[in-house]
C-alpha positions in Angstrom: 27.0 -9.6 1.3 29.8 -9.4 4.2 30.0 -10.2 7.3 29.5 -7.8 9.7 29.3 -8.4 13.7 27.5 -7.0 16.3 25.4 -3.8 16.1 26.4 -1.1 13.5 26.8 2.2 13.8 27.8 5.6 12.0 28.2 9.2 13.1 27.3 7.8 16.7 24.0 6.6 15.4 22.3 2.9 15.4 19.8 4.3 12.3 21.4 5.6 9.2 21.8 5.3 5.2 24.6 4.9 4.0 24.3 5.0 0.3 25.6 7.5 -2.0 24.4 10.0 -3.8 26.0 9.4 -7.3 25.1 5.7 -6.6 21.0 6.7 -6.6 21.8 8.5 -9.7 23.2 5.8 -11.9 20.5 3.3 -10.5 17.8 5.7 -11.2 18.8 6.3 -14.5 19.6 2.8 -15.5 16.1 1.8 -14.5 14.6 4.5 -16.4 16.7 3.3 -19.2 15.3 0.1 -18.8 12.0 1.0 -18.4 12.2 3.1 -21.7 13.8 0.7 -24.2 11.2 -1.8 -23.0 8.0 0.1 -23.3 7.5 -0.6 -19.3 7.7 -4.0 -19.7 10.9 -4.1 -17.3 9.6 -1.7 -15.0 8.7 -4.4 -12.4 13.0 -5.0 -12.6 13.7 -1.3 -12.3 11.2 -0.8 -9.3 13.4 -4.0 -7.7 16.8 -2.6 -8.7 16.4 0.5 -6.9 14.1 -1.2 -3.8 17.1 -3.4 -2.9 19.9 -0.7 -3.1 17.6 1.4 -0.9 17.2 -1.4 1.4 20.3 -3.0 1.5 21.9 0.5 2.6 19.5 1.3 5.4 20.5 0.1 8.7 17.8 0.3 11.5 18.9 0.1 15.6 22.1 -0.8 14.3 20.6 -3.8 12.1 21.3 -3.7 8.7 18.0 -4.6 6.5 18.3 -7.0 3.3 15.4 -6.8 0.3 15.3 -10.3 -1.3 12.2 -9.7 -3.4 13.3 -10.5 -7.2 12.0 -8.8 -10.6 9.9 -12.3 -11.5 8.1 -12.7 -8.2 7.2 -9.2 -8.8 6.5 -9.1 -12.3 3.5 -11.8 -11.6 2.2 -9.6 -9.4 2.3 -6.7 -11.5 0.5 -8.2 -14.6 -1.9 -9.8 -11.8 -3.0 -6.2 -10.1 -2.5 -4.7 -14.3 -5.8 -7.2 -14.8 -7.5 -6.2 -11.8 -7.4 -2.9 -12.5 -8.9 -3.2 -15.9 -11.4 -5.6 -15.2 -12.5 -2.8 -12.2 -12.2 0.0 -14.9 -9.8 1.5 -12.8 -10.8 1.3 -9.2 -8.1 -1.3 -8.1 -5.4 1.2 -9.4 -6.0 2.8 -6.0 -5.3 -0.4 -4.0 -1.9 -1.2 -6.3 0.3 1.3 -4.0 -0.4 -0.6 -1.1 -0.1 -4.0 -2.8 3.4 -2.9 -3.5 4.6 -1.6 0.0 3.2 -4.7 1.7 5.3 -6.8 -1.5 8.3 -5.0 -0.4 8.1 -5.7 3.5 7.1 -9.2 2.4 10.7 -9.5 1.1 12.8 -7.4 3.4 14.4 -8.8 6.7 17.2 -7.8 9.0 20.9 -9.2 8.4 22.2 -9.2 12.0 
């Protein structure tokens, strides 16, 4: 990841995206790939893949934001919340949404 100094800005803004739009294509359909070919199995990696390039290209008061989660910390997770919801016939499925958000600001921080 580069370097960058002191607070960043774009369009005279401190809060922007700055990823593209062809970018979120090819990631999105490379994790549907993924997903696909491995009957779901890989869909923990896929939710990752996409998470951090949202992440890394948001930058927030002129602070750019870094995701560090990784596809086997959430894969353990996933098969853990997969059990729950069985054993519950169901009900825990509700709960698995905010499981994941909370995952995801577990493992994002600020660069700068």
């Amino acid at each position: 990841m580069p370097v960058e100094f002191g607070p960043l800005t774009k369009y005279g803004r401190s809060s922007f995206f700055d990823g593209g739009l062809f970018e979120w294509i090819g990631w999105s359909i490379l994790g549907f790939i993924v997903t696909a070919f491995s009957l779901g199995i890989l869909y923990p990696w896929a939710l990752v893949m996409v998470y951090g390039w949202k992440t890394n290209h948001t930058v927030v008061d002129g602070h750019r934001m870094h995701f560090s989660g990784s596809a086997i910390g959430l894969f353990g997770n996933w098969i853990k919340w997969l059990a729950l919801t069985v054993v519950t016939l169901g009900i825990y499925g509700f709960w698995v949404f905010i499981k994941l958000e909370d995952w995801k600001a577990k493992n994002t921080s600020f660069v700068n």
